[in-house]
C-alpha positions as CSV (number, residue, x, y, z in Angstrom):
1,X,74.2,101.1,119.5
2,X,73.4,99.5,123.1
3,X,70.0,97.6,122.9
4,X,68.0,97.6,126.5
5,X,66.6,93.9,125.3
6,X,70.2,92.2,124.9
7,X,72.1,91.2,127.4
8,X,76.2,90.6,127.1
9,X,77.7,87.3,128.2
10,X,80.1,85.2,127.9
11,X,81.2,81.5,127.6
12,X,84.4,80.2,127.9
13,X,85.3,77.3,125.7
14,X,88.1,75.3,124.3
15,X,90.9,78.1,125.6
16,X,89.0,81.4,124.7
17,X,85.9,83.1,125.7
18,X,83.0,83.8,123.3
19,X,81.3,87.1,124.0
20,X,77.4,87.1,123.1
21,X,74.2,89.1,123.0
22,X,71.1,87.6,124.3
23,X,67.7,89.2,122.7
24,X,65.2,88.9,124.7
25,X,62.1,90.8,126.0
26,X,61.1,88.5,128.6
27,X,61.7,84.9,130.1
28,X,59.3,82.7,128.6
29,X,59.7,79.8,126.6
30,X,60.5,80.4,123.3
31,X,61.9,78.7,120.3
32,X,65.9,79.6,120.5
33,X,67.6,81.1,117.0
34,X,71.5,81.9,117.2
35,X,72.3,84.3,114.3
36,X,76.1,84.0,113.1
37,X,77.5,87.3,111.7
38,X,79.6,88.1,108.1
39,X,83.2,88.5,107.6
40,X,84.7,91.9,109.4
41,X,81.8,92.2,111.2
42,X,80.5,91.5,115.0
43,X,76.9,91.1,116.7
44,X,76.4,94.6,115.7
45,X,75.7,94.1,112.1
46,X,72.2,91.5,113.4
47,X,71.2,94.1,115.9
48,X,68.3,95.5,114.0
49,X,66.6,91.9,112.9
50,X,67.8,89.8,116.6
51,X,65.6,93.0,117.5
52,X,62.3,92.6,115.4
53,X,62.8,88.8,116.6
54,X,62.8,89.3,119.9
55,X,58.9,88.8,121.1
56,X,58.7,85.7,119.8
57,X,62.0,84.2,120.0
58,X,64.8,83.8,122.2
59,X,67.5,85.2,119.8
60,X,71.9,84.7,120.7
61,X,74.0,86.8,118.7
62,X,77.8,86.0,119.6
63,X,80.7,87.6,118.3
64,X,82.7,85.1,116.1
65,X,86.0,84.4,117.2
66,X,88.7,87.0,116.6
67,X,86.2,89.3,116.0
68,X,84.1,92.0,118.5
69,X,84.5,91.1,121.8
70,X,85.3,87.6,121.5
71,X,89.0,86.4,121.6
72,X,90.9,84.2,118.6
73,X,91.2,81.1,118.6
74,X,94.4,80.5,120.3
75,X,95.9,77.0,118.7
76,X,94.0,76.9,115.3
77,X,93.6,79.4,111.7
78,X,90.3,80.8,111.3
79,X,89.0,78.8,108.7
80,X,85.4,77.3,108.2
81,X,86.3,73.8,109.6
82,X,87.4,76.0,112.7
83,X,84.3,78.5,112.7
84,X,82.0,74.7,112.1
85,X,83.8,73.4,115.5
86,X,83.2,76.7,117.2
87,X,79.5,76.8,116.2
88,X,78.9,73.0,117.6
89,X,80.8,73.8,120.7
90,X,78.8,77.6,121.5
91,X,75.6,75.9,120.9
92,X,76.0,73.0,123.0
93,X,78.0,75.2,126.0
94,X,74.9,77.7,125.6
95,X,71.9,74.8,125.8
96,X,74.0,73.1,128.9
97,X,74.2,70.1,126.4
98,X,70.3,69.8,125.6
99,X,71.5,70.3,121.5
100,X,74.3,68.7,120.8
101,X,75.8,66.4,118.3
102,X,74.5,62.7,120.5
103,X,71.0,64.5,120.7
104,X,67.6,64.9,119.0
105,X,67.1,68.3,120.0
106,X,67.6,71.2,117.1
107,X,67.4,74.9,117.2
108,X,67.2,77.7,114.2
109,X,70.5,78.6,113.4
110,X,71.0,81.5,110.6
111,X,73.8,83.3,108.9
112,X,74.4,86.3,106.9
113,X,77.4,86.4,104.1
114,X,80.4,84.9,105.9
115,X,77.9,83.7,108.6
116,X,76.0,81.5,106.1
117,X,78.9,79.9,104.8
118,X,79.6,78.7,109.0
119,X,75.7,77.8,108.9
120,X,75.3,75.6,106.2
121,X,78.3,73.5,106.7
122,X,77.6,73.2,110.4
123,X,74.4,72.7,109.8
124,X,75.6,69.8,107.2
125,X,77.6,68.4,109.5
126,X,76.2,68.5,112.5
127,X,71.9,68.2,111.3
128,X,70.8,66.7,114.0
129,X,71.4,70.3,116.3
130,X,69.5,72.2,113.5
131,X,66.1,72.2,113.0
132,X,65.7,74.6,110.4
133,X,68.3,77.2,108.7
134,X,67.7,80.8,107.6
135,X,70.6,82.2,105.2
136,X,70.9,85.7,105.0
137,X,72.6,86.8,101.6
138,X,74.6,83.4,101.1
139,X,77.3,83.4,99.1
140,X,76.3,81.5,96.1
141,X,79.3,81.3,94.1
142,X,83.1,80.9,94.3
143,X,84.2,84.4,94.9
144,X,87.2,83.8,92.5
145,X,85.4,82.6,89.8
146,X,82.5,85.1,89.4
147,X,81.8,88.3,88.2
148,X,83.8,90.7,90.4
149,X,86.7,87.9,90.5
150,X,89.2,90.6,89.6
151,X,88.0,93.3,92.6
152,X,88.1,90.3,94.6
153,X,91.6,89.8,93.7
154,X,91.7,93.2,94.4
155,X,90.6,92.7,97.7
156,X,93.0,89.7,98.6
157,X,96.0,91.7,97.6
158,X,94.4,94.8,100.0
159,X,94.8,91.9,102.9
160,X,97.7,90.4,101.7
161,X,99.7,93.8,102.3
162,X,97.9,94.6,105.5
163,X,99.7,91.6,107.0
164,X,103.0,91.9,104.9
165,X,103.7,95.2,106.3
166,X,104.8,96.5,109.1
167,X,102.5,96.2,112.1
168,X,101.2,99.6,112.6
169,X,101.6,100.9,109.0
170,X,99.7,97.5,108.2
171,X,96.8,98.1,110.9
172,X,96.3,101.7,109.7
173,X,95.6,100.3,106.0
174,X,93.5,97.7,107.4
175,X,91.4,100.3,109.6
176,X,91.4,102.7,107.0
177,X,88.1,104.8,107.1
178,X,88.1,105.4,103.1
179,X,88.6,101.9,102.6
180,X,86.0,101.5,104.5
181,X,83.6,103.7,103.4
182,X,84.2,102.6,100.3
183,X,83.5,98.6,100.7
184,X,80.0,100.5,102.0
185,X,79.2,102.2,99.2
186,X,80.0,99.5,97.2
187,X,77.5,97.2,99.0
188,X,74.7,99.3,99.9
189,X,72.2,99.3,96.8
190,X,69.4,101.1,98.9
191,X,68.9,104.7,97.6
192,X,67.7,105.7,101.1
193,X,70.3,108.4,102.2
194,X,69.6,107.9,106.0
195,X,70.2,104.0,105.3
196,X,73.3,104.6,103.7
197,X,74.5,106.7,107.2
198,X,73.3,104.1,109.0
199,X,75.7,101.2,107.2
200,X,78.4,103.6,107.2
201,X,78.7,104.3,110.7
202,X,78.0,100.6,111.8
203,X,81.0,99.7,109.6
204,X,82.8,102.7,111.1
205,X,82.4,101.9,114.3
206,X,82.6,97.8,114.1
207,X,84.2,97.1,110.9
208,X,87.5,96.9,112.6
209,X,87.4,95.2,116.0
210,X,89.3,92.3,114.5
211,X,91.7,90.9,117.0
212,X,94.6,91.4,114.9
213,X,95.9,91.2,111.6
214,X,96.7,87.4,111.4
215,X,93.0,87.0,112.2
216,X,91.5,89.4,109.3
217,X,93.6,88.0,106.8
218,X,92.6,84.1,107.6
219,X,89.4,84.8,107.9
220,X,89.3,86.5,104.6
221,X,90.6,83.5,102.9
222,X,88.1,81.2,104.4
223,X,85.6,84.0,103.2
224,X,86.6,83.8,99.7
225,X,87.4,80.1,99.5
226,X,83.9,78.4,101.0
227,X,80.4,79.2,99.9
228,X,77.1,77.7,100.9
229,X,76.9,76.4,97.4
230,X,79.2,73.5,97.8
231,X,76.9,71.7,100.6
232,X,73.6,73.2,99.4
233,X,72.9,69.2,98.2
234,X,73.6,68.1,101.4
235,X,71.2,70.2,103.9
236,X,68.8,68.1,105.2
237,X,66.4,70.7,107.2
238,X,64.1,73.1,105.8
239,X,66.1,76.1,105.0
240,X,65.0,80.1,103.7
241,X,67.1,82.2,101.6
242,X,66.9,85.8,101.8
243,X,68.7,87.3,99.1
244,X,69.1,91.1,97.9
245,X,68.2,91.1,94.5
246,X,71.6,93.7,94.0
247,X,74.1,91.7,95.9
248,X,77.2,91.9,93.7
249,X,78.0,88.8,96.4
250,X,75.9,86.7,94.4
251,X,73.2,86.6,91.7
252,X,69.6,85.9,91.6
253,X,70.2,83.3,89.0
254,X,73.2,81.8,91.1
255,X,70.8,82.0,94.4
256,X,67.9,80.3,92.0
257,X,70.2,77.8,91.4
258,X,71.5,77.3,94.7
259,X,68.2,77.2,96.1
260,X,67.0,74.4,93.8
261,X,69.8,71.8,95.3
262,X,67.9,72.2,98.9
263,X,65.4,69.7,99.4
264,X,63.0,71.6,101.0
265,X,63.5,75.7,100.5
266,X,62.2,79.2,100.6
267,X,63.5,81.6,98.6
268,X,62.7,85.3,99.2
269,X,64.5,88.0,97.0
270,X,63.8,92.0,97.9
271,X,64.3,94.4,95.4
272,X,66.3,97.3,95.2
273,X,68.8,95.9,98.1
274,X,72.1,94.7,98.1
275,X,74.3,92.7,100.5
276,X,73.8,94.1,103.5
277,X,69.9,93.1,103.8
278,X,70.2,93.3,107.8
279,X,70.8,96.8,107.1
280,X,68.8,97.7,103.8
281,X,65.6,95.8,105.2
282,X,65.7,94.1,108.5
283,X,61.8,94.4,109.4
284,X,61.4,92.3,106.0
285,X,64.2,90.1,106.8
286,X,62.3,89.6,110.5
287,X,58.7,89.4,108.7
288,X,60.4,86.6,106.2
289,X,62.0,84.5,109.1
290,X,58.9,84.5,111.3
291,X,56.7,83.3,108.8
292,X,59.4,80.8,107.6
293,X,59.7,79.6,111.1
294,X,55.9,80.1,111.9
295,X,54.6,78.2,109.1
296,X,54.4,74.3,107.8
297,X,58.1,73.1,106.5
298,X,57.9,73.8,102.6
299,X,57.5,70.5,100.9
300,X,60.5,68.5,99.2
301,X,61.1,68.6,95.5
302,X,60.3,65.9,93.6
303,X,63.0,66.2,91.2
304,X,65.8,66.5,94.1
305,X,66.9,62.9,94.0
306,X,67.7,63.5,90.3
307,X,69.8,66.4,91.0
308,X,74.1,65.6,90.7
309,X,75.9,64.2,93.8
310,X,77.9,66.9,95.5
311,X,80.7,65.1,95.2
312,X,80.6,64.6,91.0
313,X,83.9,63.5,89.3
314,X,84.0,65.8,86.6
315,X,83.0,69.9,86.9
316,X,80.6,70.3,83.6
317,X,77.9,71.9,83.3
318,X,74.2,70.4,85.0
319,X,71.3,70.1,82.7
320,X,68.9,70.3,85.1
321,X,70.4,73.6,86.7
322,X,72.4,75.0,84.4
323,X,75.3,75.6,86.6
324,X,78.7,74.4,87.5
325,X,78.0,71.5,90.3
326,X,80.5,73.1,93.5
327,X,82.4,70.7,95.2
328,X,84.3,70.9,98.2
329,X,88.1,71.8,97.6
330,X,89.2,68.4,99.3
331,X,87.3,66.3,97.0
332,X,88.7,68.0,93.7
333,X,92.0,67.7,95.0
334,X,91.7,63.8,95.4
335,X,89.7,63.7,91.9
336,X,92.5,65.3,90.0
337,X,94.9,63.4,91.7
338,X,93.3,60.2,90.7
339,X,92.4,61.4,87.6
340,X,96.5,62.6,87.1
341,X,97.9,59.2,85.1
342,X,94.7,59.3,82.6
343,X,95.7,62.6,81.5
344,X,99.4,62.1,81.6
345,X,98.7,59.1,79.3
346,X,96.2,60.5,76.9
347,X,99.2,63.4,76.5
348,X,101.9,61.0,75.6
349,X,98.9,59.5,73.3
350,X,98.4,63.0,71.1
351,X,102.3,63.3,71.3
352,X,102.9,60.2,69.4
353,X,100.0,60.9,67.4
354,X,101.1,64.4,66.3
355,X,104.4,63.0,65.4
356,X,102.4,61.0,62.6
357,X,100.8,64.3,61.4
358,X,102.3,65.6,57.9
C-alpha cells in the first residue's frame, strides 16, 4: 500500500544505500521515532502504526539491509553486530550528526520481532543515541531452546535447503506462496477474517523482497540466535514492551520475566493477538507508544540492583525470576573455555573413584 504521508528516501552509507519512509503530516518540530522492521519483512509491515504516529511524531521507517528496497551489505554477513552498526550509522547519516555515539542527544528507537533484537542491543551499546525504546513483540527466549524448538529446527532446515539448492529451484522454495501463507496462519491469532487477509497479502506481497538467498538465510540465523533477553539487564533507558498475549515467539511468562531485568519498564500485553501485533492491533500499539512516550519515565525497580549480572558464570536457575539468566553467546564460549580443565579434572577424579567401586 502507498501512504500519501510517507515519503521514500534514501541514504547512502558505508558502500550501500538505505532506502526509507518518512511519516509525516507536516513539518513541525516533533520528537523523531525510527521503527526497525522483523525478519523477512520491509517498512511495509510498520505502515499501519508509523501511520497512527504520524501527528505527533516524526516517524523513519527504513528497509533493513538486504531487505525491501534497501541493498546488502556488501563486505559483511547479516548478523546483529552488522544490523547494531547499520542502526548507529542510519541514525547519525539521518540527524546530520546531531545523535550520534560522541553526543547527548537521543531519539525513540523501536523494533518489532527481529527489529527488537537490532533495538535493544544498539540501544545497549550505543545509550547515549536512545532516549527511550519501544519493543514490539520481542523475542524473549532462545528460539532453539523453547517451546516450538523443533518447528524452529524445522524452519532452519526450510533455509538451509533454500540456499543449498540450485539457485532458481532454491528461490522458488523460498518465495513459495504456501509457505508463506502458512508462516501467516501460523502467526496470526486474531479471529478477525478481514485481518487475517490483510497479513496475508502484506506477506504476499513483501515477504519476499530479500536481496538474495545468502541474505535470507544469514539473517535467519542472526534471527534465531540473538534475543532481547540477553541484554535486557543492560538497557539503561525507559523501555515499553508490547507483547501479544498468543505469540508462539515468546510467552507472557518469558516477556514477564524479561521485563523485570529492565530498570525502568512498561509492559503492555493485548489479548487474543499473536506475533504480528502491527497487524492484529496497530491503533493499540500507537495508543500504547504515545502514552509511553507522552508520559513521566516509569520509575526504577528497587529490587534491580539485586537482580544477576548478565554476564553470570554458571546458567542455573534465578530465584528472583525464575528463569534461566541469557547470556551473550561470546561470553559462554569464554566461560566454558575457562571452566574446560575443572571439568576435565573432576572426570579423571570420578574415573579413579569408580575404579575403587566394588
Amino acid at each position: 500500500m502507498d501512504n500519501p504521508y510517507a515519503e521514500r528516501r534514501s541514504v547512502q552509507l558505508d558502500g550501500y544505500k538505505v532506502r526509507y519512509w518518512f511519516y509525516d503530516a507536516d513539518k513541525k518540530r516533533k520528537p523523531l521515532i525510527v521503527m526497525l522492521h522483523g525478519f523477512r519483512g520491509d517498512h511495509h509491515g510498520l505502515q499501519l502504526i508509523a501511520t497512527e504516529l504520524r501527528e505527533k511524531y516524526h516517524v523513519v521507517v527504513p528497509d533493513l539491509p538486504g531487505f525491501g528496497r534497501s541493498e546488502p551489505f556488501p563486505d559483511r554477513e547479516h548478523s546483529i553486530p552488522s544490523y547494531v552498526e547499520f542502526a548507529q550509522q542510519f541514525i547519525t547519516a539521518l540527524t546530520d550528526g546531531a545523535v550520534s555515539p560522541d553526543g547527548d542527544n537521543g531519539i525513540i528507537v523501536a523494533g518489532h520481532s527481529f527489529g527488537s533484537i537490532i533495538a535493544a542491543h544498539f540501544a545497549v551499546d550505543f545509550p547515549s543515541m536512545v532516549r527511550r525504546l519501544v519493543l514490539i513483540n520481542p523475542i524473549s527466549e532462545p528460539a532453539l531452546a523453547g517451546q516450538h524448538k523443533k518447528l524452529t529446527r524445522l524452519t532452519e532446515l526450510y533455509y538451509g535447503v533454500g540456499k543449498a539448492l540450485p539457485h532458481a529451484l532454491g528461490a522458488k522454495i523460498l518465495s513459495s506462496r504456501s509457505v508463506v501463507k502458512l508462516m501467516t496462519d501460523v502467526m496470526v491469532k486474531s479471529k478477525d477474517p478481514e485481518v487475517k487477509k490483510y497479513a496475508l497479502r502484506q506477506h504476499e506481497s513483501y515477504f519476499s523482497t530479500f536481496a538474495n538467498r545468502d541474505v535470507l538465510h544469514q539473517a535467519y540465523q542472526s534471527s534465531i540466535s540473538g534475543t532481547v533477553a540477553e541484554v535486557a539487564m543492560q538497557l539503561s533507558m525507559p523501555t515499553l514492551l508490547i507483547v501479544g498475549a498468543e505469540d508462539d515467539l515468546g510467552s507472557v511468562e518469558s516477556q514477564r520475566t524479561m521485563a523485570s531485568w529492565i530498570r525502568s519498564h512498561r509492559l503492555e500485553i493485548i489479548a487474543d493477538t499473536g506475533h504480528l501485533i502491527h497487524y492484529e492491533a496497530p491503533a493499540l500499539a500507537a495508543e500504547y507508544i504515545d502514552d509511553f512516550l507522552s508520559a513521566p519515565a516509569p520509575e526504577p525497580m528497587d529490587a534491580h540492583d539485586e537482580l544477576p549480572l548478565a554476564d553470570t558464570t554458571e546458567s542455573t536457575p534465578d530465584q528472583l525470576t525464575g528463569m534461566t539468566p541469557i547470556i551473550r553467546q561470546d561470553q559462554l564460549a569464554r566461560e566454558h573455555a575457562a571452566h574446560q580443565p575443572l571439568r576435565e579434572r573432576r572426570g579423571r577424579n570420578d574415573d579413579r573413584a569408580g575404579e575403587d567401586r566394588p
